[in-house]
C-alpha positions, 0 to 999 in steps of 0.5 A: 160592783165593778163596771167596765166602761168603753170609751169611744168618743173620737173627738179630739177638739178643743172643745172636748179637751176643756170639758170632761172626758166620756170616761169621767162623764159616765163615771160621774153617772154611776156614783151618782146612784151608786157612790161605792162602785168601781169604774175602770176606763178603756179607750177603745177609740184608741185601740186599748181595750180589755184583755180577752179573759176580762170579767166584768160585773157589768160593761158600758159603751159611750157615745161618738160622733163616729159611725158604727159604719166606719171602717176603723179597726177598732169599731170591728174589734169592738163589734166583736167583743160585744158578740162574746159578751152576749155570747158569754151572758155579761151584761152591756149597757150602750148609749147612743153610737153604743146602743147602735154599736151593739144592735149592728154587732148583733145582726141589726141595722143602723141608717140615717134618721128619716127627719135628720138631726136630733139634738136637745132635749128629748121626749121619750118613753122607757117600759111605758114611762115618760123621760126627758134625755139629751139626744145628739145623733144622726143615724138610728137603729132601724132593724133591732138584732135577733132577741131583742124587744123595744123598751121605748122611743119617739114617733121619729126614732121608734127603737129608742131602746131595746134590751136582750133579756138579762143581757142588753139595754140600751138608749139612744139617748145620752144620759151622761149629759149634764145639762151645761154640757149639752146646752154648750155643745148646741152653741159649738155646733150652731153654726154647722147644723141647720138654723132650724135643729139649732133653735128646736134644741136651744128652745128644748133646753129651757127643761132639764133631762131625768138623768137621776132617773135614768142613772138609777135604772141603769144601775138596777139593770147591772145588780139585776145581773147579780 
């Protein structure tokens, strides 16, 4: 198997540069289930994407504290990938601006969460199952694409995740996350989020995400496709 795996984190901080990269991030995800897959990385934040005729055994869009609102070309140009993908059956995984990027390219709607910030440690369902995923988002789907049918979410973000028959899957969610990440990317935003998301997200921090889990039913999505 051989997963394409779309880059679209814009931060550029030194907060970003002494971490791991979406890339390895996500990479890591994968051979934690599935030691002997092939992973290729393309930032497409920065303009470099696969070319036209690419084929891939499955495809990966990552998170951003970009907006699939913005104007830059390269959420356009990512938009309409997603929609000769779909278009062509080869199946896309996105997390959270991902899971948003594929709902607006595909006719949904993506607005602002009606109760603000969601960050920490997450409750949410997956088909009827509880899971515990790091969220970190401020916007949300909240019309799902023609197609699609909801696989899970909260009482606050109710498409937490919606799949297209043998063809989409996504979260809202981030299950790349390692627990040091998330818990250090809380204290890098304590001092620009309200004093309240802060202390919800620290508190939720005193358990750790199902990311074995999550990894392993993104894998199945990807060999159900073969």
């Amino acid at each position: 198997m051989h997963i394409a795996i779309l880059m679209t984190n814009t931060d550029e901080s030194e907060f970003a540069q002494t971490r791991p990269k979406d890339g390895e991030k996500f990479s890591t995800m994968i051979h934690s289930v599935r030691p002997d897959w092939k992973v290729t990385v393309f930032s497409v934040k920065d303009g470099i994407f696969p070319a036209d005729d690419a084929r891939f055994d499955g495809w990966l869009i990552g998170g951003s504290p970009a907006s699939v609102h913005d104007s830059d070309p390269w959420v356009g140009r990512l938009f309409a990938l997603v929609r000769k993908l779909v278009a062509e059956g080869q199946p896309i995984f996105g997390a959270c601006f991902g899971h948003q990027a594929i709902a607006m390219a595909l006719g949904g709607h993506v607005g602002p969460n009606p109760g603000g910030w969601v960050f920490g440690l997450v409750d949410t369902v997956i088909d009827g199952a509880p899971i515990k995923l790091y969220g970190s988002h401020v916007e949300q789907v909240l019309r799902l694409p023609e197609g699609a049918v909801i696989l899970g979410g909260t009482d606050e973000c109710p498409i937490g995740s919606f799949a297209i028959p043998g063809r989409v899957m996504t979260t809202q969610y981030h299950p790349e996350m390692s627990h040091q990440f998330i818990s250090d990317l809380v204290e890098e935003y304590a001092s620009e989020l309200p004093q309240q998301v802060v202390d919800s997200a620290r508190l939720s921090l005193a358990e750790t995400a199902d990311s074995g889990p999550m990894a392993e039913r993104i894998a199945q999505f990807f060999e159900k496709r073969q």
